[in-house]
Backbone as JSON Lines, residues from 0, in Angstrom:
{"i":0,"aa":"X","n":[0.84,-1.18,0.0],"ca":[0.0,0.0,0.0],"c":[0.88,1.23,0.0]}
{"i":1,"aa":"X","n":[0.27,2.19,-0.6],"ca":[1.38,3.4,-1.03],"c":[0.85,4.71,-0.15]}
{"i":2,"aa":"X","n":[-1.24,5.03,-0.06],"ca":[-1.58,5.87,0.79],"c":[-2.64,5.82,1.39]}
{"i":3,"aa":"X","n":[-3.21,6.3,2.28],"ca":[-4.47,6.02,2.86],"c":[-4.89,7.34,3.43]}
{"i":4,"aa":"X","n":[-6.04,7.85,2.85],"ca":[-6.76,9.22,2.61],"c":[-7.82,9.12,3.82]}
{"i":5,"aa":"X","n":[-7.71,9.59,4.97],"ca":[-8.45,9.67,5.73],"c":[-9.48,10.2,5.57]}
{"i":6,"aa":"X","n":[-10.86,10.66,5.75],"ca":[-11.77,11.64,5.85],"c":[-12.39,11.9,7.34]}
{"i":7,"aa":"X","n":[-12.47,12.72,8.02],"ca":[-13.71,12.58,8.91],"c":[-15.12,13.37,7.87]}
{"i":8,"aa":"X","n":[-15.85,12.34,9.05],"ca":[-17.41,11.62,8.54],"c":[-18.08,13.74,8.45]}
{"i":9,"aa":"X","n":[-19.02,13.86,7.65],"ca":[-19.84,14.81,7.5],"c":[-20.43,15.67,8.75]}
{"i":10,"aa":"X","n":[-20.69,16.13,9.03],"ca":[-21.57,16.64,9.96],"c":[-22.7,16.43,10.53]}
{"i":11,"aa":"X","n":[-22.74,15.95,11.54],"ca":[-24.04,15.76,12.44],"c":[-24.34,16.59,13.35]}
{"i":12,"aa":"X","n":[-25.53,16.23,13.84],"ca":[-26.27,17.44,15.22],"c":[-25.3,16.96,16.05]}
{"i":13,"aa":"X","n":[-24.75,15.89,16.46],"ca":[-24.26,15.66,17.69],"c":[-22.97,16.18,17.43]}
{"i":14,"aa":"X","n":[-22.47,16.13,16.75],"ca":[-21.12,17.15,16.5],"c":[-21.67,18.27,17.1]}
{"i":15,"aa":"X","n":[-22.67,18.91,16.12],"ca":[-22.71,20.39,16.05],"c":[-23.11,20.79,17.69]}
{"i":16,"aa":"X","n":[-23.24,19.9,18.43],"ca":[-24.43,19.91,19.99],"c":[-23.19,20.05,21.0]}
{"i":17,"aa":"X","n":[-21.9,19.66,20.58],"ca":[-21.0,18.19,21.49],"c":[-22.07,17.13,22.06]}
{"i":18,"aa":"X","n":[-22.22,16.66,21.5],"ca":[-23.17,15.18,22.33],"c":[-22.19,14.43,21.68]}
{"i":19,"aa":"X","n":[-21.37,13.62,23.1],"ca":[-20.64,12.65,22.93],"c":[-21.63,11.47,22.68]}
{"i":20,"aa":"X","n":[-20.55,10.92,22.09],"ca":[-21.25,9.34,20.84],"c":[-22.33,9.25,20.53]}
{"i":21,"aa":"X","n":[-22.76,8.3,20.3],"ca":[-24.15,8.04,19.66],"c":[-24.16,7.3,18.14]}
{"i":22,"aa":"X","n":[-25.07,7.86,17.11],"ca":[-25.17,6.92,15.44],"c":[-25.79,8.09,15.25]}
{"i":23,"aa":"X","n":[-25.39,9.4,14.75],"ca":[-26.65,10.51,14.87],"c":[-26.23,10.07,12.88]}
{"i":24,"aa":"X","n":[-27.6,10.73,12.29],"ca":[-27.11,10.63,10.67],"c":[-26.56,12.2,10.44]}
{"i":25,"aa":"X","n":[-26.02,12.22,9.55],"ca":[-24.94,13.07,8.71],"c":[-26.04,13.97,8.31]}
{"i":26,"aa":"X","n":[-25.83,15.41,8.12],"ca":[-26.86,16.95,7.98],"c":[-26.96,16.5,6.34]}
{"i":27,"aa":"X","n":[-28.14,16.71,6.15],"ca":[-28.08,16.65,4.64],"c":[-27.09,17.74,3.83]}
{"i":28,"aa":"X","n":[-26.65,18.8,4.48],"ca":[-26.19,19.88,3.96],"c":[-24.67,19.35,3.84]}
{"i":29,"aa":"X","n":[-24.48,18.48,4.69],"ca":[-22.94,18.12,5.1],"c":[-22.93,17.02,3.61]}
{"i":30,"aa":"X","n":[-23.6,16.09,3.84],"ca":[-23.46,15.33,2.38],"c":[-23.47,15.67,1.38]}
{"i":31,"aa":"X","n":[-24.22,16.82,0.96],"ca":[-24.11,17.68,0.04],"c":[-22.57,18.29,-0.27]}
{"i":32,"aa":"X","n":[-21.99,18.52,0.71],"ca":[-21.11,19.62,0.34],"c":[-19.52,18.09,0.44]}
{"i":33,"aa":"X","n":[-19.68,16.64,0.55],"ca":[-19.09,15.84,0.42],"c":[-18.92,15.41,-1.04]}
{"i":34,"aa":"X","n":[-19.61,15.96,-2.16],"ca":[-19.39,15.44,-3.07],"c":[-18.21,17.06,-3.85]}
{"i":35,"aa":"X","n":[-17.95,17.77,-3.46],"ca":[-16.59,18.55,-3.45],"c":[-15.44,17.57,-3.29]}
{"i":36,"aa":"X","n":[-15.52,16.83,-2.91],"ca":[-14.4,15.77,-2.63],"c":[-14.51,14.83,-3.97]}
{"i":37,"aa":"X","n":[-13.31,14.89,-4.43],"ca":[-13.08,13.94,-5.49],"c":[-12.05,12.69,-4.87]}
{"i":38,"aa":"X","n":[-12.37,11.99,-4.78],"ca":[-11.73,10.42,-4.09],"c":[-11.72,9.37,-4.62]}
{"i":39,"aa":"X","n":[-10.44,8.82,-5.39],"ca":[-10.86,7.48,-5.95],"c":[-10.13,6.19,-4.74]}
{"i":40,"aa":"X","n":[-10.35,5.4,-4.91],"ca":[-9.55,4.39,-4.12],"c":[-9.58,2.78,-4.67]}
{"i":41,"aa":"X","n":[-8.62,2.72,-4.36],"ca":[-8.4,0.75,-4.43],"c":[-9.61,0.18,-3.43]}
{"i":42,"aa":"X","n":[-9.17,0.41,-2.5],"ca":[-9.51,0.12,-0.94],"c":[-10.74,1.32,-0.12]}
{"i":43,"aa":"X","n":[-11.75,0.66,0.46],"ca":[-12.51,2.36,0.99],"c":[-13.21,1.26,2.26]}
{"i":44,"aa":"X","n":[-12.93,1.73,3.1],"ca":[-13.05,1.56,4.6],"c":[-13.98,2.72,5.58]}
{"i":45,"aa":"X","n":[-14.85,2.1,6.62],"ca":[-15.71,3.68,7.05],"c":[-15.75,2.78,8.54]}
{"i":46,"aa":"X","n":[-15.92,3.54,9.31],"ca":[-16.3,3.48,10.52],"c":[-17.52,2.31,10.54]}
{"i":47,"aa":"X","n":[-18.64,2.19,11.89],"ca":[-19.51,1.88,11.7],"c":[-20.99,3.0,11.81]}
{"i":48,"aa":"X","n":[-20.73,3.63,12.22],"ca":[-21.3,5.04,12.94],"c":[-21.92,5.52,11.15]}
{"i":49,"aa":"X","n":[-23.18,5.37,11.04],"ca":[-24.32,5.79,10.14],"c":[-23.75,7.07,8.92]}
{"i":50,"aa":"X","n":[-23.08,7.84,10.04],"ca":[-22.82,9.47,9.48],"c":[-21.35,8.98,8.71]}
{"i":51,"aa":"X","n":[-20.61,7.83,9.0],"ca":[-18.98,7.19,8.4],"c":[-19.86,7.01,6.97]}
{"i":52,"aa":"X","n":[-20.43,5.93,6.96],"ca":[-20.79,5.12,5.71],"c":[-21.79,5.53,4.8]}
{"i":53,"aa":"X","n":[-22.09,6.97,5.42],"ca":[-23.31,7.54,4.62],"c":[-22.29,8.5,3.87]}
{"i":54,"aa":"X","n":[-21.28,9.06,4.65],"ca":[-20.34,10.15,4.09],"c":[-19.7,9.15,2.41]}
{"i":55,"aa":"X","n":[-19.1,8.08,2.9],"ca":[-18.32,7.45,2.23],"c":[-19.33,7.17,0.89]}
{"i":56,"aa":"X","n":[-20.74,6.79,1.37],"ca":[-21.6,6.69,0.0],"c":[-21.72,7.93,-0.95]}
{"i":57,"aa":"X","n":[-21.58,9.3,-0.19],"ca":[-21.96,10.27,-1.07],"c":[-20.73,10.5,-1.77]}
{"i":58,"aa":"X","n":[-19.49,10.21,-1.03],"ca":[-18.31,10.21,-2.17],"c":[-18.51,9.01,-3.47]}
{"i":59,"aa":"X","n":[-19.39,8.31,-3.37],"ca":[-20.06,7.51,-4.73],"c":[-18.39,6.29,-4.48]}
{"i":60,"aa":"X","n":[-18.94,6.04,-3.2],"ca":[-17.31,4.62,-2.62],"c":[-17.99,3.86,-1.7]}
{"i":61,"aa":"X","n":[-17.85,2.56,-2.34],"ca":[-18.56,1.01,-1.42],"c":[-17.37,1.02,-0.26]}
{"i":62,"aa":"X","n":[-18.13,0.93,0.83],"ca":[-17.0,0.87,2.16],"c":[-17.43,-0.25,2.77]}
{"i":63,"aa":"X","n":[-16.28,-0.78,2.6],"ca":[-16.19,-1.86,4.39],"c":[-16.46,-1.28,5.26]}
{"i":64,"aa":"X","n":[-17.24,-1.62,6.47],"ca":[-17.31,-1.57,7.51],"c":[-16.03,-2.23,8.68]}
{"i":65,"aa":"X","n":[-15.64,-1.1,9.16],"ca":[-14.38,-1.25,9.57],"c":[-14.39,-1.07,11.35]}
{"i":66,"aa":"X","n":[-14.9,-1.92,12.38],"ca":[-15.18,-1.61,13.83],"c":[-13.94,-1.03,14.48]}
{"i":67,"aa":"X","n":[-12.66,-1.12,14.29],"ca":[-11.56,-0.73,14.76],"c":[-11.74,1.38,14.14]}
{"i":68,"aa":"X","n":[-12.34,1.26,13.74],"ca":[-12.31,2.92,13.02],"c":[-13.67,3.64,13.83]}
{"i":69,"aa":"X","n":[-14.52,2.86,14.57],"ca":[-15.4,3.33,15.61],"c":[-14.83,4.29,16.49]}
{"i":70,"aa":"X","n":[-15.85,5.54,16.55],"ca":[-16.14,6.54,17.7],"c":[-15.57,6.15,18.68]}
{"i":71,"aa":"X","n":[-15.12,6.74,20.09],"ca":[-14.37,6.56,21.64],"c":[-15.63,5.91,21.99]}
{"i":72,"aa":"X","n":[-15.52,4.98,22.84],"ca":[-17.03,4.6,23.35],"c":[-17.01,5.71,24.9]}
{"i":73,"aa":"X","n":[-18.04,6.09,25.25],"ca":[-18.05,6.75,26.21],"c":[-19.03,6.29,27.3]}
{"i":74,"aa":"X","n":[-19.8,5.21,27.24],"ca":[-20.4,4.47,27.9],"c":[-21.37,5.19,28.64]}
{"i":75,"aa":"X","n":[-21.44,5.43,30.22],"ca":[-22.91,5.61,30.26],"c":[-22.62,7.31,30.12]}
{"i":76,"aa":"X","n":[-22.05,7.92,29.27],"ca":[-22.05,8.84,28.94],"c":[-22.41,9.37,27.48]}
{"i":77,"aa":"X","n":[-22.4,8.24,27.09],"ca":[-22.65,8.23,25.28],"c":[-24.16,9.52,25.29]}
{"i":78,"aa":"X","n":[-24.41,10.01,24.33],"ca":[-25.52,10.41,23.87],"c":[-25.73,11.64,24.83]}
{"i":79,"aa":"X","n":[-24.69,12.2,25.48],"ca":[-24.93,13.19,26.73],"c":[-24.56,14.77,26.02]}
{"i":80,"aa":"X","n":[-24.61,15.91,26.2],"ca":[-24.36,16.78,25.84],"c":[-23.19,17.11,26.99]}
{"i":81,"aa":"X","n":[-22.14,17.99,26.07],"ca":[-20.86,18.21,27.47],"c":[-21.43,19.04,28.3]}
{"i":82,"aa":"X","n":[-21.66,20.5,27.79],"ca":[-22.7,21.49,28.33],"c":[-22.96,20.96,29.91]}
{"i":83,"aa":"X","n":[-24.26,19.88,29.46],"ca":[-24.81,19.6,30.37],"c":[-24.25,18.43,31.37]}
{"i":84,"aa":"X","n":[-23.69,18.01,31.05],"ca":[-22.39,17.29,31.48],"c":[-21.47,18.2,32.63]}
{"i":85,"aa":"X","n":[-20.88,19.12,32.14],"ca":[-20.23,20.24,33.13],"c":[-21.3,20.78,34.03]}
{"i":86,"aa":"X","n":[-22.31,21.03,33.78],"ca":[-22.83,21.85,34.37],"c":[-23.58,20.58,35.83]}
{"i":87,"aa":"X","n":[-24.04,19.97,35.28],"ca":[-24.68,18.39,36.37],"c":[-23.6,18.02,37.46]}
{"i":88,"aa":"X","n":[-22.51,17.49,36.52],"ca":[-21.27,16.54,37.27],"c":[-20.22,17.53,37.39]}
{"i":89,"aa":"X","n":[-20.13,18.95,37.56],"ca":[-18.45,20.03,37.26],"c":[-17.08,18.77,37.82]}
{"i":90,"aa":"X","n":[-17.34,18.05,38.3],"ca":[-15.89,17.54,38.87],"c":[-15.68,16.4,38.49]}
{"i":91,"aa":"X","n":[-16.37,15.82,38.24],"ca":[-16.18,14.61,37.42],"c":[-15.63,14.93,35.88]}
{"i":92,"aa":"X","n":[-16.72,15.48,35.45],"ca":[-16.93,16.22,33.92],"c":[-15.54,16.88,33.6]}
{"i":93,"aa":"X","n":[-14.9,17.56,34.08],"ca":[-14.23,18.63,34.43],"c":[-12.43,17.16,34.54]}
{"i":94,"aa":"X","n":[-12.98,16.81,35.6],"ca":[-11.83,15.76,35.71],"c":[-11.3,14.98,34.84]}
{"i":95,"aa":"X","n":[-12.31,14.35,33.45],"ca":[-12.4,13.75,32.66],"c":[-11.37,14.63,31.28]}
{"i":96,"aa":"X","n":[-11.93,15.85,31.48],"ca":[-11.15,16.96,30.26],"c":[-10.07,17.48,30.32]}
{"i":97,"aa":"X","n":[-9.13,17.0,31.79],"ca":[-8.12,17.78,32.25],"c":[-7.23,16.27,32.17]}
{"i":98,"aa":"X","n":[-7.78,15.02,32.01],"ca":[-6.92,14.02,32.47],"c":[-7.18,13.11,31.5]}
{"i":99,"aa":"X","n":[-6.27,13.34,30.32],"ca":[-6.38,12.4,29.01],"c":[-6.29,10.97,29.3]}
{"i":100,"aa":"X","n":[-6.27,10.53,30.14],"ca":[-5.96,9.29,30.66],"c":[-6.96,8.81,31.2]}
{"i":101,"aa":"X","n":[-7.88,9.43,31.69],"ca":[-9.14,8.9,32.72],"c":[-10.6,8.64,31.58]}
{"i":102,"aa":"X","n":[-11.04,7.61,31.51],"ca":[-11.93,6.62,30.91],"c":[-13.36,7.85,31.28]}
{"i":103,"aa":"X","n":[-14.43,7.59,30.56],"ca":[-16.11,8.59,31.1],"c":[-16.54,7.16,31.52]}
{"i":104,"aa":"X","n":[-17.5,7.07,32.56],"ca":[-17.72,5.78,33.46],"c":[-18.29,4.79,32.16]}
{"i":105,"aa":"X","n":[-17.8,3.83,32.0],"ca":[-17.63,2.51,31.39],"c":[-17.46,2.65,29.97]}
{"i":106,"aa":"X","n":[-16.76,4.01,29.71],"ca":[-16.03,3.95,28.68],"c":[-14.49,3.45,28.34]}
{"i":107,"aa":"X","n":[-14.04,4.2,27.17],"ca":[-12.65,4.6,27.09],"c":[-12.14,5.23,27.31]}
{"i":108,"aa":"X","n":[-10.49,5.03,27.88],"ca":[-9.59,6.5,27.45],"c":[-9.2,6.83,26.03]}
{"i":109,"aa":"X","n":[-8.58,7.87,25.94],"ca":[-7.76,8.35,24.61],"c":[-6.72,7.28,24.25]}
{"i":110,"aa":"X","n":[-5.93,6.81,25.29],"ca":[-5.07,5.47,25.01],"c":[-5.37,4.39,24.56]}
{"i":111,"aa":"X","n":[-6.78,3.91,24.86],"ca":[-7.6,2.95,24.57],"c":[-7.91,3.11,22.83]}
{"i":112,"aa":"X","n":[-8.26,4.2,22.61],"ca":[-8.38,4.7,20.81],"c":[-7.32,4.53,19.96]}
{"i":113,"aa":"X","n":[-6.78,5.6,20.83],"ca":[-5.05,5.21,20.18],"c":[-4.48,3.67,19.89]}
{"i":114,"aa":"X","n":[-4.73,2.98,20.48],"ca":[-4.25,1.56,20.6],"c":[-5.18,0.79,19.81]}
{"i":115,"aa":"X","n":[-6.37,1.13,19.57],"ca":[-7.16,0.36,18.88],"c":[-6.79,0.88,17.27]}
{"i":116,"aa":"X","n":[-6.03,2.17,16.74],"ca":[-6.25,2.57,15.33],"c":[-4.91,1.9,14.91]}
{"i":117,"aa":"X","n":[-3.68,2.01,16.04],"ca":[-2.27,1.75,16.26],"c":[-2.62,0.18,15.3]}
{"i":118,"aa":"X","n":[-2.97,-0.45,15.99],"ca":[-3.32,-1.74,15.55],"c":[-4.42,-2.32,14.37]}
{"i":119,"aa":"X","n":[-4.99,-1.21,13.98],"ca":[-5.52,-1.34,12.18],"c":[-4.8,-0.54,11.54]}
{"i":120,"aa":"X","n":[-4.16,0.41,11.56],"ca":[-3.2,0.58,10.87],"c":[-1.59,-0.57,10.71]}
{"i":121,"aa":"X","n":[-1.25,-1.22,11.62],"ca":[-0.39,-2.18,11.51],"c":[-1.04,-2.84,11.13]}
{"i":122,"aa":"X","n":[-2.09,-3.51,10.68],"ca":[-2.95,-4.91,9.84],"c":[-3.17,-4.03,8.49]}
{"i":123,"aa":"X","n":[-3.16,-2.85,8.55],"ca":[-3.4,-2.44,7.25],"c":[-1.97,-2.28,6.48]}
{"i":124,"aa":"X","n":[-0.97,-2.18,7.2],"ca":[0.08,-1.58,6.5],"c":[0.94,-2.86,6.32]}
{"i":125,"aa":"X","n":[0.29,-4.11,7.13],"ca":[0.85,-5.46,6.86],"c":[0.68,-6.4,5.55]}
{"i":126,"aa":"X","n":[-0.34,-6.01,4.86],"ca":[-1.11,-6.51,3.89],"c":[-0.22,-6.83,2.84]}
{"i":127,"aa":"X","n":[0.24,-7.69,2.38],"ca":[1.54,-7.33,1.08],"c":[0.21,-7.13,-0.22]}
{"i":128,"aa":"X","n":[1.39,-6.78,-1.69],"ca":[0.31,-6.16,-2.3],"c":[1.42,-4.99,-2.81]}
{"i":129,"aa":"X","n":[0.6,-4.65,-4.53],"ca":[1.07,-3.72,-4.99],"c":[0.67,-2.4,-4.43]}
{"i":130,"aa":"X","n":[1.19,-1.09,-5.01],"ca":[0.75,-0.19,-4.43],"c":[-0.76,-0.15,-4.66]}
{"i":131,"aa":"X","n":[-1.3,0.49,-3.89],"ca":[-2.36,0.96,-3.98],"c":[-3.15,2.24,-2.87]}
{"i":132,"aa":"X","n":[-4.4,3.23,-3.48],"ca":[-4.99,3.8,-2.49],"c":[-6.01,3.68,-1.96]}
{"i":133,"aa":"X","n":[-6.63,3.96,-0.91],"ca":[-7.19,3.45,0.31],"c":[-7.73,4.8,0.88]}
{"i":134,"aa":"X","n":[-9.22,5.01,0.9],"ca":[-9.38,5.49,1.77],"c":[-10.43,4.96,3.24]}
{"i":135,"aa":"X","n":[-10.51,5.87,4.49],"ca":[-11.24,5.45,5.29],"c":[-11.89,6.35,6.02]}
{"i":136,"aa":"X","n":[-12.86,6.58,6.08],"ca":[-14.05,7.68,6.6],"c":[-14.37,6.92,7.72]}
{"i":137,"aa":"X","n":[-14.21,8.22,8.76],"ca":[-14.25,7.68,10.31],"c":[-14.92,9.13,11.02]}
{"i":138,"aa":"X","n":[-15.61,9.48,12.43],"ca":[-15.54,10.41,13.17],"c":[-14.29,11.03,13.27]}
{"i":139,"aa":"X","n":[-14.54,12.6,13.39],"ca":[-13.36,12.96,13.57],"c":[-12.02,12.93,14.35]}
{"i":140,"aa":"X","n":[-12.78,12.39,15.59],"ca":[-12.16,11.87,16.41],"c":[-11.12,11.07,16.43]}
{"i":141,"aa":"X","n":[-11.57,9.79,15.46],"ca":[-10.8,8.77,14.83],"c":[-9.57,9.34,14.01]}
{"i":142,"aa":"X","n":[-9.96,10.11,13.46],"ca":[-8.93,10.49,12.82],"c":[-7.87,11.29,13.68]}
{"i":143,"aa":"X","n":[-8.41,12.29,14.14],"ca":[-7.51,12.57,15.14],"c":[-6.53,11.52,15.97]}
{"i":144,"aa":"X","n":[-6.95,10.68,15.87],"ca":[-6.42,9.64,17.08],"c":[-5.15,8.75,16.23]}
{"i":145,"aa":"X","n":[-5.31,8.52,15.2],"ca":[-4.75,8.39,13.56],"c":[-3.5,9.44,13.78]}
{"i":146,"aa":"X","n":[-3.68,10.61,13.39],"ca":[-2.82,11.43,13.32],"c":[-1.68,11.3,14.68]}
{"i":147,"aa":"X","n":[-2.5,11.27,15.56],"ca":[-1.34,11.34,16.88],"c":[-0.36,9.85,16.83]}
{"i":148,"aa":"X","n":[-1.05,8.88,16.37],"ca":[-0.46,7.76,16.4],"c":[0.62,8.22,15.45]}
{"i":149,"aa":"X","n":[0.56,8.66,14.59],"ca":[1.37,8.5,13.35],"c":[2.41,9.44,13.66]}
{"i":150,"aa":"X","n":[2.58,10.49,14.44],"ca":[3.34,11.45,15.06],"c":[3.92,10.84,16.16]}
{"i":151,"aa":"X","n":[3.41,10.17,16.44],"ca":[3.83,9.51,18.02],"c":[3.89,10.35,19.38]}
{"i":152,"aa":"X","n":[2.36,11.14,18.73],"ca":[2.03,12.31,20.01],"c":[1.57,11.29,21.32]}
{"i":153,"aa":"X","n":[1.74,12.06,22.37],"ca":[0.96,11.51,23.65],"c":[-0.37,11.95,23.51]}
{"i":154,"aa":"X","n":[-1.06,10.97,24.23],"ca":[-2.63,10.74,24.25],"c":[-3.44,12.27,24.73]}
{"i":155,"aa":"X","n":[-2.56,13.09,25.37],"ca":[-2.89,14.38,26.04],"c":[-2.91,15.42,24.96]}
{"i":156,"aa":"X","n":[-2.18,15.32,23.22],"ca":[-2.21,15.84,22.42],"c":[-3.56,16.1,21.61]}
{"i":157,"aa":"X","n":[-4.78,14.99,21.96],"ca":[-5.34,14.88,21.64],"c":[-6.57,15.89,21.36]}
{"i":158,"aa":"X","n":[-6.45,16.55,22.2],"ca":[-7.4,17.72,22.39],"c":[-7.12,18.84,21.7]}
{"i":159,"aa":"X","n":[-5.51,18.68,21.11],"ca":[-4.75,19.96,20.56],"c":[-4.6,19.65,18.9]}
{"i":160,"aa":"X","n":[-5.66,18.69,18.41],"ca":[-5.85,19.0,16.98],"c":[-7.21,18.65,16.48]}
{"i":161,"aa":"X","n":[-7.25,19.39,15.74],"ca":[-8.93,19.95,15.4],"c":[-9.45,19.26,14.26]}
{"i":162,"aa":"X","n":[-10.03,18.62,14.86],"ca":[-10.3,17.8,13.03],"c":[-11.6,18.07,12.5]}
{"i":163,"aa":"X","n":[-12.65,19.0,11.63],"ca":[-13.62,19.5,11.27],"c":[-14.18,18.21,10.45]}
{"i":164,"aa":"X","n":[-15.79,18.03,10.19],"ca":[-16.38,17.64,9.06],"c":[-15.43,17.62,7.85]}
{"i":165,"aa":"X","n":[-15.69,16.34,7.31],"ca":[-14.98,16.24,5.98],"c":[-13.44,16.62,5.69]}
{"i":166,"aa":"X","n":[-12.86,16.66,6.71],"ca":[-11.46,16.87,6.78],"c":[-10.54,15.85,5.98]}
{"i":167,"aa":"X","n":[-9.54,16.21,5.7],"ca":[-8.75,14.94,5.09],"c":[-7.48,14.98,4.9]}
{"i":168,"aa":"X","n":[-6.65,13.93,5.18],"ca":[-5.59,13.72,5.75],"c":[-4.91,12.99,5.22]}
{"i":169,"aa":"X","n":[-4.01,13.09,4.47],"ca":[-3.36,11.98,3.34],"c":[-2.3,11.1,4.35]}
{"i":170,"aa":"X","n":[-1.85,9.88,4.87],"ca":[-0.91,9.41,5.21],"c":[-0.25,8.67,3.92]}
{"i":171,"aa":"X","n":[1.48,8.26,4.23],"ca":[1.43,7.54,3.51],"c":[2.82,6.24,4.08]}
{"i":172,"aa":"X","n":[2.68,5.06,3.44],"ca":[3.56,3.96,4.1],"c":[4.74,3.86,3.34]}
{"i":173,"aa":"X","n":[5.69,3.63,4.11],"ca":[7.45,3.3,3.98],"c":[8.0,2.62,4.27]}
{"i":174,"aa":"X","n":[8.57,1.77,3.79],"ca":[9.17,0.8,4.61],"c":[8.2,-0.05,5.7]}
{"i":175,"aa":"X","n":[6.97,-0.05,5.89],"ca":[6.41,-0.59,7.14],"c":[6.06,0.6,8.34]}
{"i":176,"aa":"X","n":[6.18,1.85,7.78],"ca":[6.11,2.89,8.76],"c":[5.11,4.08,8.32]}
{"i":177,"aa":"X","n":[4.39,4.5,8.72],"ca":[2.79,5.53,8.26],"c":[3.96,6.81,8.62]}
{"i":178,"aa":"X","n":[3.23,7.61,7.85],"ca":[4.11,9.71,7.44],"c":[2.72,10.04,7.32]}
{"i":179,"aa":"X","n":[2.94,11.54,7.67],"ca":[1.91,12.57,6.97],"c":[2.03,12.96,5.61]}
{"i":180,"aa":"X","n":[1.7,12.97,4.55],"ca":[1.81,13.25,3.5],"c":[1.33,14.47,2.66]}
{"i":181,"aa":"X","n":[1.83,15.69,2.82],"ca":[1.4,16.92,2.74],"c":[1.42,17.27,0.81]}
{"i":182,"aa":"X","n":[0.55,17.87,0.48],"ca":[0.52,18.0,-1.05],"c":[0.48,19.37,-1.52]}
């Protein structure tokens, strides 16, 4: 494999809300403005999350369903607004945003993500095979989590890159090793 074109997934209310996790669907306006994206691929991979594989359809690309490219699970916090989150729990809530390391109750941490993309990207970059491109539409999150791996940022970096709707992120493989690939 030669590159793998990240996207984060279109825009949803729960983006636009912060309402951590959930399956919210993609703004029609956001799919709309996904076909600006010209994307061909060998390979096309999406999250499982409704707003991944709906994005990836409007780029007119059959995607695998890919569970390792899933949202942070946030457990009994999923579907919560932060807002209201800070404002209910301030010290918990609060504790959770200051300490990249600390799990939302029967979720994940950021390490936990990290380690889960760490490890589809090594099955992806293991694959022998001519070159080829690849893309994979994920929450932005995911991608973010992607990027830090590939930098070999700490899990606390995480908060310090911004990944918008429809963003995209070219990596590419060397030798057995993922780069950013700037154009």
């Amino acid at each position: 494999m030669s590159t793998l074109t990240l996207v984060a997934h279109a825009l949803t209310p729960a983006l636009r809300g912060l309402v951590l996790g959930g399956d919210a669907d993609p703004d029609p306006a956001g799919l709309s403005a996904v076909r600006a994206l010209e994307l061909e691929a060998d390979a096309v991979y999406a999250g499982p999350e409704r707003a991944a594989v709906r994005t990836a359809e409007a780029l007119g690309l059959t995607a695998v369903v890919e569970p390792a490219l899933r949202d942070r699970e946030y457990g009994e916090w999923t579907g919560r607004d932060l807002e209201a989150l800070l404002a209910a729990d301030p010290e918990r809530a609060a504790g959770w945003l200051e300490r990249p390391h600390t799990a939302t109750p029967g979720g994940e941490t950021e390490n936990d993500v990290l380690t889960r993309v760490a490890d589809w990207l090594g099955d992806l970059g293991a694959q022998d095979g001519e070159r080829r491109t690849v893309v994979a539409v994920a929450h932005p999150s995911v991608v973010r989590a992607i990027v830090l791996y590939v930098l070999d940022a700490p899990a606390a970096s995480l908060r310090h890159v911004d990944v918008r709707p429809l963003a995209t992120v070219t990596l590419s493989l060397h030798a057995g090793s993922w780069s950013l690939a700037f154009h």
